[in-house]
N, C-alpha and C positions, 0 to 999 in steps of 0.2 A: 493773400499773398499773390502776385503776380511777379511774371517778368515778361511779359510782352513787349515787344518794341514796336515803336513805330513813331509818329510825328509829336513831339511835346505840342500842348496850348499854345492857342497864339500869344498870351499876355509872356508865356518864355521866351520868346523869340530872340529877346535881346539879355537874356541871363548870361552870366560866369560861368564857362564849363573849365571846372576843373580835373585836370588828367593826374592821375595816381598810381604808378610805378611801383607794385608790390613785388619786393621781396621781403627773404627771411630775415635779415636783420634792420634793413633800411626801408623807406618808403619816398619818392621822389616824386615832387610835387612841383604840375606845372598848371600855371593862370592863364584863361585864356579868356580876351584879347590881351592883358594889363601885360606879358608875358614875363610874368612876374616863377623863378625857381627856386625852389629850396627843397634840400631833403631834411627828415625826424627817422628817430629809431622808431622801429616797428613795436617798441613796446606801449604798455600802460601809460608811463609817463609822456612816452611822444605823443602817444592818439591821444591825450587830452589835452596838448598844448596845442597839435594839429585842429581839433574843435573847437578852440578856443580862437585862435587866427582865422580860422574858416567861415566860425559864425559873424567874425565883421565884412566877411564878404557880400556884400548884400547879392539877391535871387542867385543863388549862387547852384550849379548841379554838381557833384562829383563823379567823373567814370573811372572806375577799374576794370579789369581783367579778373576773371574768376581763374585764380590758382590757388585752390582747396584752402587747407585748413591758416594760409599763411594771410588772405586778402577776409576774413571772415570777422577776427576781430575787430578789425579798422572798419569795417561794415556795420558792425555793431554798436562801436563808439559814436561813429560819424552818427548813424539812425539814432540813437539814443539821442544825440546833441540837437535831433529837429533839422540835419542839414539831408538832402534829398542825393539819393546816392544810387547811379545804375551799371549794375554788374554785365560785362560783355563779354562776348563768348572772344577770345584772343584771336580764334581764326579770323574773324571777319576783321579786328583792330587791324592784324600783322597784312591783311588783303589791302585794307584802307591806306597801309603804309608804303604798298609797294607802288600804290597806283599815284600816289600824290608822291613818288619820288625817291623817299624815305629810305634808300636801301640799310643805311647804316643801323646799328643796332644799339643802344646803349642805355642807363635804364634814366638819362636826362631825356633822353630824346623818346623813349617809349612814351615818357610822361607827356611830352609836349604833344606828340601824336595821337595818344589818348584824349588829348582836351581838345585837338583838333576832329575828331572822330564825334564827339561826343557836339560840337560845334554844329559840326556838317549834317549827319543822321540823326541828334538828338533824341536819342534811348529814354523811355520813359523811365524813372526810378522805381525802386522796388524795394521790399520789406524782407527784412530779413528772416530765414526760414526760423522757427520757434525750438529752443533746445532741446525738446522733444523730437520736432520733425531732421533735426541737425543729428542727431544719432540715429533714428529711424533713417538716412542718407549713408551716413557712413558704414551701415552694418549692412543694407542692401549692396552697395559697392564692392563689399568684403564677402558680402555673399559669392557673388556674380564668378570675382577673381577664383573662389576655391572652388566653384562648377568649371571656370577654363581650366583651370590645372588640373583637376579630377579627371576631365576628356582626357587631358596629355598623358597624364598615367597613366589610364588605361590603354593609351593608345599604342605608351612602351611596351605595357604588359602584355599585349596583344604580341609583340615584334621581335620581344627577347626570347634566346632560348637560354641564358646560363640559373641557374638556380637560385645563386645568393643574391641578382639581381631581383630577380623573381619575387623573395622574400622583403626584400627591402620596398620595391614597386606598390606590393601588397599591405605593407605596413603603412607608405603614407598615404593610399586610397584608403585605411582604413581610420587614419587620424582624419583625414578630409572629410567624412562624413563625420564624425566623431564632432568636430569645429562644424560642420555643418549645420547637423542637429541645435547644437547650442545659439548660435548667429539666431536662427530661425525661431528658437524658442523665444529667446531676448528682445527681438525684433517683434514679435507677437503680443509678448506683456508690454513693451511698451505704446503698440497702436491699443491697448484695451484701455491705459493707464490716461489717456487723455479720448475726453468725449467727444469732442471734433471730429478729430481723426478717427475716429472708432465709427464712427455714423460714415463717413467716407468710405471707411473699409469695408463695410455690412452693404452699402448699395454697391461697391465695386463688386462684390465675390456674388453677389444676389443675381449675378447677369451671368447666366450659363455659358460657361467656355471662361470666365475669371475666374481662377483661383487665387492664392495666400500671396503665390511671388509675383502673378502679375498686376496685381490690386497694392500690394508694397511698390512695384516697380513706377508704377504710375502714378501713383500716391508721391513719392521722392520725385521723379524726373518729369511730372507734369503739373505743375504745381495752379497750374493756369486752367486746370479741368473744374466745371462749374462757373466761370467765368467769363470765359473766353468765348467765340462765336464758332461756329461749324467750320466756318473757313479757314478762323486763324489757328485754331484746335489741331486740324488735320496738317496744316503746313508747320506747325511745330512740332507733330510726331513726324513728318517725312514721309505723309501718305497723298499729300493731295497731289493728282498731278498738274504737270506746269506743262506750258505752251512750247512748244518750237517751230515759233513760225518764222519767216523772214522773205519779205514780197509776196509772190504767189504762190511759194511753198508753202505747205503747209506740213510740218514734221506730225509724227508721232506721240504724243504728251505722256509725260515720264514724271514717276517721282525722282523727288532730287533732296538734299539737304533732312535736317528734322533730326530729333534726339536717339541716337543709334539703340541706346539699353530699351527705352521704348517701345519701339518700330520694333526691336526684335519680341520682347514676347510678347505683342499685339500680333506678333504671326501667330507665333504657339496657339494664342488664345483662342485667332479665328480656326486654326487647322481642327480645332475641338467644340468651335460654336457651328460649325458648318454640319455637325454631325448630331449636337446635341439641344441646338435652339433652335426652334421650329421655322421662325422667321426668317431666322438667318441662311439655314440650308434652304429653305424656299430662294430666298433671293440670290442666294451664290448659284444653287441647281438653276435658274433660270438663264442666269449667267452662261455656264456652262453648256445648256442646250442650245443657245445664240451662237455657239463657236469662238468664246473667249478662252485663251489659251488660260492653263491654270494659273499662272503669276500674274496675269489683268484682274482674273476672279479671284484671288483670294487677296492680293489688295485692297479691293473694293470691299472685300468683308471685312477687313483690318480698318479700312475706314466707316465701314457702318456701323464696327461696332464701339469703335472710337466714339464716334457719334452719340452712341446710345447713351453711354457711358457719361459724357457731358453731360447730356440732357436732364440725366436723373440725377446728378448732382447739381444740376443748378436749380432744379425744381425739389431737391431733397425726398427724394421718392425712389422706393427701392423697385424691382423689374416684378414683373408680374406677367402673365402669361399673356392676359387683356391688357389693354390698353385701358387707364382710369374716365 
């Protein structure tokens, strides 16, 4: 499964990009060039009539918008039907929209923009994640939510001084873990329950400073690891850095963009591989004695160990102390 983007084949060049307008109850469909509109109900019945009309569109692509669990079915229908479908992050569509003009907002005109987007940048298609890896997503995500709101409790219980708040604060930091535990167990049986994902999971944790959430995190929100190249790897977590140049300036290079759930515990992971992987604390310690401030150095570990991480997936080999 991928979702990498970048330039479709040249024999696409001249395909149908179709733009697809997901909401909850409608889906709003635009053709592009033919500029052909119509919308379908967002159910069963419409997504097969929608595959039905779609597959006589000859090389035809479809782009949506990823908004959760409402654009997943029509995902699944379209991919089922053999029609080639690429999900887009909305930030970059609603950027595409503003700059070709587009102020207005509506969900005829999201669609028409969409197949205009999908025209212009031509996003490569992608496979839809496996109902296995679709609930290992959504339990991660509902992890994550009950760690922010766990801080905020605590953060009240730290602040208050009346008692029956006190007790109530204390009650649902102690459901939070309670839902915690459970997510985390759940989430567990199901990476064991499939052999794929289980070998993914076994070389992610097998590389000192990955543990359970950050081998799930990565597992869910990098689905491109094992695939992908060092370069494109790193600029999809939001570790590599970019250029700021302009004439004979030449700026400072900064990470920018990349999957935030990620990027954040690729820190965690480094702040624990810098301590407990030999290699890794060498190369950050070297770092650090060069006069790199800590945020250049431990980046750089977050990207090496991104790095590693790939590597041993894509060669299917867990870490070892040697090099094979």
């Amino acid at each position: 499964m991928s979702r990498i983007q970048g330039k479709a084949p040249i024999e696409d060049e001249d395909a149908t990009v179709v733009g697809i307008d997901v909401s909850k109850a409608t889906l709003d469909v635009f053709i592009h060039p033919a500029g052909t509109k119509f919308s379908v109900c967002n159910d069963q019945r419409g997504l097969a009539g929608l595959a039905r009309r779609l597959a006589q569109v000859s090389s035809s692509i479809v782009v949506m918008e990823a908004t959760g669990r409402y654009h997943r079915a029509a995902w699944l229908a379209l991919h089922a039907a053999g029609i080639r479908v690429a999900v887009v992050n909305p930030y970059r569509s609603r950027r595409f929209a503003d700059v070709i003009g587009r102020l207005a907002k509506t969900d005829t005109i999201d669609a028409e923009v969409l197949a205009r987007f999908g025209a212009t940048i031509r996003p490569l298609p992608s496979e839809p994640p496996s109902e296995v890896m679709a609930q290992i997503g959504e339990i991660a995500v509902a992890r994550r939510q009950l760690v922010a709101q766990r801080v905020m409790l605590e953060q009240q219980l730290s602040e208050t001084t009346v008692e029956i708040v006190q007790r109530q604060i204390e009650a649902r930091l102690a459901l939070c873990r309670t839902q915690y535990d459970e997510l985390e167990a759940t989430l567990l049986d199901l990476v064991r329950c499939d052999a794929h994902i289980r070998r993914r999971y076994e070389i992610l944790t097998s590389i000192p400073g990955i543990g359970a959430v950050t081998a799930t995190t990565l597992l869910t929100e990098m689905p491109e690891m094992g695939s992908a190249t060092a370069a494109q790897i790193a600029s999809l977590a939001g570790v590599a850095p970019m250029n700021r140049d302009s004439g004979t300036m030449r700026g400072r290079r900064m990470i920018r963009g990349g999957r935030v759930a990620a990027r954040n515990v690729l820190y965690m992971a480094a702040v624990v591989a810098v301590r407990w992987n030999r290699d890794l604390a060498a190369f950050y310690g070297r770092l650090r004695q060069a006069g790199k401030p800590f945020k250049i150095a431990i980046t750089a570990a977050m990207r090496k160990l991104l790095l590693l991480a790939n590597t041993l997936l894509k060669e299917d080999r867990a870490w070892s102390p040697t090099p094979p």
